[in-house]
Structure formats: C-alpha cells, structure tokens
N, C-alpha and C positions, 0 to 999 in steps of 0.2 A: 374901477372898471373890470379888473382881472377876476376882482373879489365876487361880481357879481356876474360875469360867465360862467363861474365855476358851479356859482349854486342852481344858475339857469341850468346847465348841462348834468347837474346832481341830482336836478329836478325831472329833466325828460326821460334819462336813465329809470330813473325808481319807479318812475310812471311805465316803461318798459315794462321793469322786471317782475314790477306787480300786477302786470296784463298778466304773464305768462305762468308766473307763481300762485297766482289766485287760481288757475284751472288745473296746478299740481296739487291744489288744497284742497279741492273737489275730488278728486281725483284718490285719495289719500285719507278720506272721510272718512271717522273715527265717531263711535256715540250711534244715537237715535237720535230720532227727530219727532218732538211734539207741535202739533198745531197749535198756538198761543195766540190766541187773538188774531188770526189769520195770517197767521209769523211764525218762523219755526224758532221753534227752541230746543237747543241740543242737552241732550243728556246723556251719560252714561251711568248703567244698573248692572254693579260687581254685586255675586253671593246671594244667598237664599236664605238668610236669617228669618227667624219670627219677627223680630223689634228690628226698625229701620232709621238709618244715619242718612240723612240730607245734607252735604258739605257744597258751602256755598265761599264764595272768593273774597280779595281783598280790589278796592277800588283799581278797576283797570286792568286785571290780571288780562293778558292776552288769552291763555287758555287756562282756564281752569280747570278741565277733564287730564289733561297733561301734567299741569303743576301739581294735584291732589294725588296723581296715579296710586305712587308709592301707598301712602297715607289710607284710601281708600281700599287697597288689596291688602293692605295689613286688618282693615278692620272688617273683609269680608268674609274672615274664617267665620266669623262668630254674626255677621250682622248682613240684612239687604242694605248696600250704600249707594245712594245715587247722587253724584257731583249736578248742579246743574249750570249750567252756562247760561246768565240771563239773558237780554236780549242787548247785543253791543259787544259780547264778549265771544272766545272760541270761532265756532262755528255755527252760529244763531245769527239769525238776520239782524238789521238792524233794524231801529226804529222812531219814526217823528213823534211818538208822544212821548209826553216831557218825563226826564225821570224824576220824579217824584217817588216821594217813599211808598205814597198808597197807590201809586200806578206798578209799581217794583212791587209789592209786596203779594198788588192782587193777580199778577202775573205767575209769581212763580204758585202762589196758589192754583192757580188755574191748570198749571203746567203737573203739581203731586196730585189732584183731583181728577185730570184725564189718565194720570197712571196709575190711579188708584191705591193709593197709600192713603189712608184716613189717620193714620198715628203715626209721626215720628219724631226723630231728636234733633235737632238742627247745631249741625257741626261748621262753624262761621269765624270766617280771618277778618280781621280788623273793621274794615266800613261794613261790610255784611252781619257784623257781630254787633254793633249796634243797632241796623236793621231788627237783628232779631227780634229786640226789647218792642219796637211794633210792632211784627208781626206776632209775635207769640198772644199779644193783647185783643190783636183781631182775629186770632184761631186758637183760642186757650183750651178747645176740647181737643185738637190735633195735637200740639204741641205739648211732649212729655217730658223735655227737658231741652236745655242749653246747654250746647257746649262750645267756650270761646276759643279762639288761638290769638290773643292779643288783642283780644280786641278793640275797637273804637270806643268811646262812649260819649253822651250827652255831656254837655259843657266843658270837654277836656282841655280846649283852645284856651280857657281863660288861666290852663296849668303849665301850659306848654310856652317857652321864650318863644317872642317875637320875631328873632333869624328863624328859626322852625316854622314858626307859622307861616314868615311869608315863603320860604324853600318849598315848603309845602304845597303852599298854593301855585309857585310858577312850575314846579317839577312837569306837573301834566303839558302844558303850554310849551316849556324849551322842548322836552320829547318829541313834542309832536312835530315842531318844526323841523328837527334836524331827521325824520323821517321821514317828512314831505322834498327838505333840500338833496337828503341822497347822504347825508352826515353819519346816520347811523346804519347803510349799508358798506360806506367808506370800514365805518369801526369791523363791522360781521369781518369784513374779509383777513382779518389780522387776528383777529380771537374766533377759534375753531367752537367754542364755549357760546358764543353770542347767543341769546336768548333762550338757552335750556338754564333750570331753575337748577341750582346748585343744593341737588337733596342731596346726600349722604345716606351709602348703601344703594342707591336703587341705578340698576343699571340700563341706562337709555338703551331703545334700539336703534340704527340709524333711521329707520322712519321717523321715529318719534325726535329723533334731534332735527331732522329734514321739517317735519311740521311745525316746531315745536320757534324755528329759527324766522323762518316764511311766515308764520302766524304773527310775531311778533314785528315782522318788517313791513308787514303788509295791512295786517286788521286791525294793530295797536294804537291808540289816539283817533278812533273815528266818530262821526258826529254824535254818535248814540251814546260811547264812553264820554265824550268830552262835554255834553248835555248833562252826565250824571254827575263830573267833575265841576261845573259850575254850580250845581244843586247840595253839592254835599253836606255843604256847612248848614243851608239852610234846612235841610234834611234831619239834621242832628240837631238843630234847634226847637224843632218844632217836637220834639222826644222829648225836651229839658226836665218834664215834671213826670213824664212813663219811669215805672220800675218795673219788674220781672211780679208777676203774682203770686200771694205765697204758694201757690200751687205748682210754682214752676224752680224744681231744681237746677240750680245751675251747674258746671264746672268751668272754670276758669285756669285756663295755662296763659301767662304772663311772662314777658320777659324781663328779664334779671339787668340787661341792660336799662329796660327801662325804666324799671323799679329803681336804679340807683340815678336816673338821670332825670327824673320826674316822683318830687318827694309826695305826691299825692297819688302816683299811680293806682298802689293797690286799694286807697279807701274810697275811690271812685269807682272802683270795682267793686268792690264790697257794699256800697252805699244803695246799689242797683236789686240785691238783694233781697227778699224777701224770707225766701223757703231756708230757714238755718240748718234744717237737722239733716240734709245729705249735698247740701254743697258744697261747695272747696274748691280753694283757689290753690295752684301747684306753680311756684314760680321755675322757671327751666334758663339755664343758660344759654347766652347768647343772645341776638336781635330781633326784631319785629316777626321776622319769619321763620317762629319755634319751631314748626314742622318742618323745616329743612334737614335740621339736625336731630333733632326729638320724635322721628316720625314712629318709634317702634316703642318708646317711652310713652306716647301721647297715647297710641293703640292699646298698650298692655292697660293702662291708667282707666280710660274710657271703657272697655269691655270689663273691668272689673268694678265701676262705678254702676253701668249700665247694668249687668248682672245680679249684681247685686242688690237691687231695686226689691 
C-alpha cells in the first residue's frame, strides 16, 4: 500500500513539474523550425561550408541538437552541418503516423528539400546509421556519402547474446515508466549531471544543462519515440538484403568495445559495403557513444576523408 502512494504521489508530482518545465522549454527554444507534414521539425544549421554534413541521432536521444553540439561545431569550420531532430525527438512535434522507415525517411527528406540542400553526407549514430543504408537507396543522387558512429545494422540481433537482446528491448519500457512514476526525477535531484551527455572537452552552458535536463524528464519515452521503439526491429528487418551502392562511400567509426564483445562486429560492417576504394572503417576506443570521447578525432578524420574527395 505505501509502495503504491508513493508512485501515485511520483506520479502527480512529475505531472506538475512537467506542466511548468515544458513552458521553460518553450521558453528556452534553441534550432529552427521546419514545416514537415504539417508538424514542426527542429533543426539546427552551424557554418557555411560548400559540401554539407546532415547528423542525425541514435534511437531515443532526447535531443539530438544538444547531444551533437560539440561534434557539429567541430565540423562547421570546414562544412554546413545541420543536426535534425525527427519528429518524437528534441523540440519537434510529435506524431500519430507510424514510424516506419519509409515514413522516417521521407520526412526528413521533406525536411533537407524545404532547406534546400540537394547534396549532402549523412553523419548517423547507431539506429539512424542503419536508417541510412535506406535512405541513401531512395535518394542516391543526394546522397554523397556515409558517415557511421557505430552504427546499427541489418541482421545484427542474430550476433548479439540473448541477455542483450532482451535488455535492449525492455531498456525503452523500464525508462519510461520510471519517468511517468517520478523514479527518474527522484534520481536528477542527487546527480547534478542527470541527463547532459557526458562529451569530453565541450563545455555546457547552464542553459544548455537546464534544457538539456528538462528535455530529458520531460519529452524522453513519448508516444512518437516509443512507436519508433516498437518498429525498430521490424525496421531493420525489412533492410536485411539493402547494401550501400557502389556509388556510395562509406566511413565507419566503430567501437573497440564492441568489436571485442561482438566477434562479427566489423564484417557486418564491412559486408554493407560496396564502394572499396575510399571507404574505411576507423575503430576508436571506448563504447556505443564514440563521439563522446572522439568528438575532435572523428571531425579531423571526416574533414580529411570528405576533402579529400
């Protein structure tokens, strides 16, 4: 009985704080805003390059304009970079049509097409980095190259242990609830850290740990992500026999964690391949989220791959 006033009371609380947090998040609006299917979709456009870097997130990121920052102002000496926040993520509306990959892919197409970028290189973490291998298929005259940060790929689940797969599959699910019961605003108040991404080198403002905190108590696990979270698998399924075209250079950063914990890591990556003679896989120390630690390794890497064209 105690056990469940407490989550009743965790629950009206959170429902409180994120009445009045959501109108400091408005309030606080960072990016642009594209019309998308009659939905905004946020983006942010760092630097004035000729050739243009499209970085797109990993399943769920609460904000991906925030999480990229660093990453993207490293690569805007030399490039236009625009992050975008699909529709479920950041500061973009949400939405009732189903995530699917061709409704995800023709969106954010819809989204570089009203900003008018006709070429660019798509810069993609994990589930978006599989995404790509579709998209680049259904925009091959747009699309000049890949670039992964670990990314996902087509069949990986049949490489990955069974504890993995299922932690995988409930992580989205426990999250959510303990952010609907008030669980994970209990945690914020004891970790001053709570939901800023732990890059190395980049120095938050208190704005950006303010948004950054709110965003992730507040918008993270909502219907729009959690619709994408029950489509993922079948998302990636439906890619099983897509590869990269020879026409499309890749570069691949992988993690070393996972190459040693997953003995087919990199020939699954490799195997996606096509275009040999300027792709390359760069394994980087550390876990799933290379750019946290590699973010200035990963920029010199890419501007000199991309230049060098």
């Amino acid at each position: 009985m105690v056990v469940l006033v407490v989550l009743l009371l965790g629950t009206i609380l959170q429902a409180v704080f994120r009445h009045f947090e959501i109108k400091k998040i408005n309030e606080l609006a960072y990016g642009q805003t594209v019309n998308v299917d009659g939905r905004k979709m946020n983006v942010e456009v760092v630097g004035n390059g000729t050739k243009t870097i499209v970085i797109l997130p990993a399943l769920g990121v609460p904000s991906p304009i925030l999480e990229f920052r660093q990453l993207a102002g490293l690569l805007s000496e030399h490039f236009t970079v625009i992050t975008i926040e699909p529709f479920g993520y950041g500061l973009s509306d949400g939405t009732d049509k189903e995530r699917s990959i061709e409704n995800i892919s023709e969106e954010l197409h819809t989204c570089l097409e009203i900003l008018g970028y006709p070429e660019y290189y798509l810069l993609s973490h994990s589930i978006y980095g599989a995404y790509s291998i579709y998209y680049s298929n259904q925009y091959p005259n747009e699309v000049k190259g890949i670039i992964g940060l670990d990314s996902s790929v087509p069949g990986m689940y049949s490489d990955i242990p069974a504890v993995i797969n299922f932690l995988e599959d409930i992580f989205p699910y426990v999250g959510k609830v303990k952010t609907t019961v008030g669980i994970s605003r209990f945690t914020s108040l004891f970790n001053p850290d709570f939901g800023i991404p732990a890059v190395v080198g980049y120095e938050w403002t208190s704005e950006e740990k303010k948004l950054s905190k709110w965003i992730t108590l507040d918008k993270a696990y909502n219907k729009t992500v959690m619709d994408e979270v029950k489509r993922s698998k079948d998302n990636l399924n439906q890619m099983e026999e897509l590869k990269f075209s020879e026409n499309t250079p890749v570069l691949y950063f992988l993690s070393e964690n996972n190459l040693e914990m997953f003995s087919t890591w990199k020939k699954i990556h490799e195997d996606l391949i096509q275009e040999k003679e300027r792709s390359k896989i760069v394994p980087l120390s550390g876990n799933h989220y290379v750019y946290y630690k590699h973010g200035a390794e990963i920029a010199k890497t890419v501007t000199d791959w991309i230049l060098n064209d």
